[in-house]
N, C-alpha and C positions, 0 to 999 in steps of 0.2 A: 409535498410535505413542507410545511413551514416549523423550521428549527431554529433556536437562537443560537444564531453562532456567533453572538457579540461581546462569549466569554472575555477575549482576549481586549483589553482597553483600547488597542488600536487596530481593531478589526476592518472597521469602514474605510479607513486608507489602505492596509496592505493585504485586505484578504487574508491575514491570520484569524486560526481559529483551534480550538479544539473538542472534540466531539466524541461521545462516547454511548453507544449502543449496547445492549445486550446480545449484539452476534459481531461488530468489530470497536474497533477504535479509532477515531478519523484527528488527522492532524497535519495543518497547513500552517508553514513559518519561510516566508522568503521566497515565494511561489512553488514550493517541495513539499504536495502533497503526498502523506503518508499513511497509509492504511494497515493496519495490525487485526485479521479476520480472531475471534476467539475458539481456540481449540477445544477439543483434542480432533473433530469429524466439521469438516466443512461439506454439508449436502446438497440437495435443492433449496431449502427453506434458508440456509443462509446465505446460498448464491442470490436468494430473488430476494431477500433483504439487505443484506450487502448493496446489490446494482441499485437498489430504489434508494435508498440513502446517498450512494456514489453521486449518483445525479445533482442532489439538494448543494453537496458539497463542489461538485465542478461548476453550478453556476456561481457561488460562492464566491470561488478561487475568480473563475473567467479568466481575461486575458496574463492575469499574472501567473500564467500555472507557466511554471516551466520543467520539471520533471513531479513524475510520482514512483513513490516507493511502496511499495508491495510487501510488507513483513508474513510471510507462511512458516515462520517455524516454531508456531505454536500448533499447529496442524501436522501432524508425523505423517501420516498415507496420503502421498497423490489419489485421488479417487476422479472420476470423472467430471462432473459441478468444481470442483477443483482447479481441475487444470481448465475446464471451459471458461472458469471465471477469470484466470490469467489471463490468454487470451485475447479476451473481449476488453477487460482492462486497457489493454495490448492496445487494444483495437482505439478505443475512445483517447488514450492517449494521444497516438499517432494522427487520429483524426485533432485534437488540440493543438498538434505540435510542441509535444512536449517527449521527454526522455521516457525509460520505463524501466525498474531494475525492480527484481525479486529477490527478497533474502530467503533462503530453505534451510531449514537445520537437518537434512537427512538427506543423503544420497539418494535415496527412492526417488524427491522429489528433481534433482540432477538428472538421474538415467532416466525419467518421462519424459524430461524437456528434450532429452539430444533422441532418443526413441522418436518424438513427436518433430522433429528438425526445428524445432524454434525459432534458430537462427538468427535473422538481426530484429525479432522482435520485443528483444527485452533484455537485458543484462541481467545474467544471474550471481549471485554470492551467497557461496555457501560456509555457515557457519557451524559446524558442531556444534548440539546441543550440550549447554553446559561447560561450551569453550570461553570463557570470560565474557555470557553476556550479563549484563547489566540488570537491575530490577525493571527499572523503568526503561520504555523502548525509544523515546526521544529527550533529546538534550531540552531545555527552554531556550537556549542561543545555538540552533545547532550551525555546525562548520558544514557546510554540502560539500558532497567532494565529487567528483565526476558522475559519477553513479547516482545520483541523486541522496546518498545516505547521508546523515548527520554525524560526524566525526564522533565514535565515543559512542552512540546507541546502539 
């Protein structure tokens, strides 16, 4: 898939960009890509659109990727395409050499992950639905904090 990702005026040097699909929302500032799937049911069809887009945006990124953020808490049920999508994320990260943290607004999606022993494949944060997040899910300057988030999204 050839996408413009040359929203961002200084894309071609830093691999910034922002991108927005009808099944997530992609967004790279400072090599912390960040992925936001659209809820409320993440299935197959948005797993195998999700990964085929994922791709356009990690050659994008390339060498300047250095964490990705995972936002799932616009999806309330861990369901299976779900959690395999995490994951594999998981997976392409680590093959990048890069970080991986998941935000979840629901404990369901906490007790899958330690059910499934997840362990040091990704950093979880969980946020209460409705606990002071924000409208929009990324800063346009964000602060990266260890976890790969933007201080404030």
């Amino acid at each position: 898939m050839n996408h413009d990702f040359l929203s961002h005026r200084d894309a071609r040097s830093t691999g910034a960009f922002d991108y927005r699909t009808p099944s997530a929302q992609f967004r790279c500032r400072e090599g912390v890509l960040s992925i936001r799937p659209v809820g409320p049911e993440f299935g197959v069809r948005e797993e195998e659109v999700v990964l085929a887009e994922l791709e356009s945006c990690l050659q994008q990124v390339g060498r300047r990727l250095r964490a990705v953020a995972l936002d799932m808490t616009d999806i309330a049920t861990p369901k299976s395409h779900g959690l395999k999508f995490c994951f594999e994320l998981s997976r392409r990260a680590k093959r990048d050499h890069a970080a991986m943290s998941i935000r979840v607004g629901t404990t369901a999606w906490v007790d899958a992950f330690e059910l499934l022993h997840s362990g040091d494949a990704f950093t979880i944060e969980y946020v209460p639905l409705g606990a002071g997040r924000q409208g929009d899910w990324v800063q346009d300057k964000p602060t990266v904090t260890s976890t790969g988030w933007a201080a404030g999204s």
